[in-house]
C-alpha positions as semicolon CSV with decimal commas, in nm:
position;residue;x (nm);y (nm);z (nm)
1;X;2,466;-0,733;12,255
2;X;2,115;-0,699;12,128
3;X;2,051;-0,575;11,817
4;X;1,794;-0,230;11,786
5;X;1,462;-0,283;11,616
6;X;1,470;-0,056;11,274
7;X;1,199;0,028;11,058
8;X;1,252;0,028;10,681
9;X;1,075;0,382;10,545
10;X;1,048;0,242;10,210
11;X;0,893;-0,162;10,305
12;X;0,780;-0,091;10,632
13;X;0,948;-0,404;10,768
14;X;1,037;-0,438;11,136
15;X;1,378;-0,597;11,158
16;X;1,631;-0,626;11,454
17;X;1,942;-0,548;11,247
18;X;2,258;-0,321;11,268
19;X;2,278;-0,288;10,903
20;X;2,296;0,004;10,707
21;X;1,993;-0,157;10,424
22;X;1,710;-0,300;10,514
23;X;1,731;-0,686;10,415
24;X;1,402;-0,779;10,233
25;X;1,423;-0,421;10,037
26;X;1,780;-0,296;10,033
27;X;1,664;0,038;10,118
28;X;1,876;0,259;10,321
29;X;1,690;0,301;10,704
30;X;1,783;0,686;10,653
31;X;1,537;0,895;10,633
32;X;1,523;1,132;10,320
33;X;1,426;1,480;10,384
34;X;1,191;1,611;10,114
35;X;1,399;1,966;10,025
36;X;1,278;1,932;9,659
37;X;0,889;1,940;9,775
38;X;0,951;2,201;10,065
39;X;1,110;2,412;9,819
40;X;0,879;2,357;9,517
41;X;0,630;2,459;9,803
42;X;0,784;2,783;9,867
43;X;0,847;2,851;9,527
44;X;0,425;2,832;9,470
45;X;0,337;3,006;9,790
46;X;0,593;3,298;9,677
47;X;0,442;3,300;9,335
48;X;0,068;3,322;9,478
49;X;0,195;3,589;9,709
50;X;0,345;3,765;9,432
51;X;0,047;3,742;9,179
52;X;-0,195;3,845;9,468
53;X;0,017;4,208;9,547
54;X;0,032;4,202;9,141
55;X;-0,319;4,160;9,107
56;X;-0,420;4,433;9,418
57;X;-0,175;4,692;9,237
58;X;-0,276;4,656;8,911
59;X;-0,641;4,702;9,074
60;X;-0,554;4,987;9,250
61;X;-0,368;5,144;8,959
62;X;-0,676;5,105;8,764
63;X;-0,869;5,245;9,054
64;X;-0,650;5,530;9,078
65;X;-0,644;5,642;8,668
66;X;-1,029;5,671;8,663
67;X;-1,072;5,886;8,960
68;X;-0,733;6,096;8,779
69;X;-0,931;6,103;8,452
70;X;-1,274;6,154;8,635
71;X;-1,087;6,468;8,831
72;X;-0,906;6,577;8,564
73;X;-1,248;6,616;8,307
74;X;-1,418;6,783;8,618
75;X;-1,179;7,044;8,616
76;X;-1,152;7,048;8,242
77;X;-1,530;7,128;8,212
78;X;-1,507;7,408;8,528
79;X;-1,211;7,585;8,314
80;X;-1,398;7,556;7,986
81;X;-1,704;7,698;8,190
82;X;-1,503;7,991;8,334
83;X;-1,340;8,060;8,007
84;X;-1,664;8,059;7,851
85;X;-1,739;8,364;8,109
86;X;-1,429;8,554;8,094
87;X;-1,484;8,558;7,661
88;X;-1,852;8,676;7,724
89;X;-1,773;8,963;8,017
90;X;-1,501;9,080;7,773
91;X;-1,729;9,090;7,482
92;X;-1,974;9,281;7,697
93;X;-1,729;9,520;7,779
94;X;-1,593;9,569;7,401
95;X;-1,960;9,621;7,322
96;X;-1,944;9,907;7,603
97;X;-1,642;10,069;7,493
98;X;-1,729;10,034;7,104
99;X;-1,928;10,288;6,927
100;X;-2,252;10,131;6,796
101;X;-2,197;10,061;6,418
102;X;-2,358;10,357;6,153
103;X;-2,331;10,589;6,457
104;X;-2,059;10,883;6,391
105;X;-1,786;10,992;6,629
């Protein structure tokens, strides 16, 4: 029976050998799958993901209040303008009404 030719991952050694270890290293031929880095991988591309719709709310938030405060002072001034012309129209028309002052009824 012949033997297969294995490759030690750790030494790189090419040895015809049924073993379970490599013989010059004593590493095992199986391969180890990286789940820590694939995971530590997801974990940061989550996090980026995450900071980047953080960042592009906040933005918009901030967006949003100053157009708010910008529409909310527009119509702030318009009241205060119309209010300003209701007082005077009724003042004009109290002036109307009145009698003018010294004059006798």
């Amino acid at each position: 029976m012949v033997e297969p030719t294995r490759v030690c991952p750790r030494c790189s050694t090419l040895t015809a050998t049924t073993a379970a270890r490599c013989p010059h290293c004593q590493s095992s031929y199986r391969r180890r799958r990286p789940w820590a880095g694939w995971i530590a991988l997801a974990l940061v591309n989550a996090a980026l993901v995450l900071g980047g719709v953080a960042a592009m709310l906040s933005a918009f938030g901030d967006e949003l209040e100053a157009t708010l405060d910008d529409q909310v002072e527009e119509v702030e001034d318009d009241f205060g303008r119309r209010l300003t012309r209701v007082q005077r129209a009724i003042e004009r028309q109290l002036d109307e009404r009145l009698p003018a002052p010294g004059a006798l009824p």
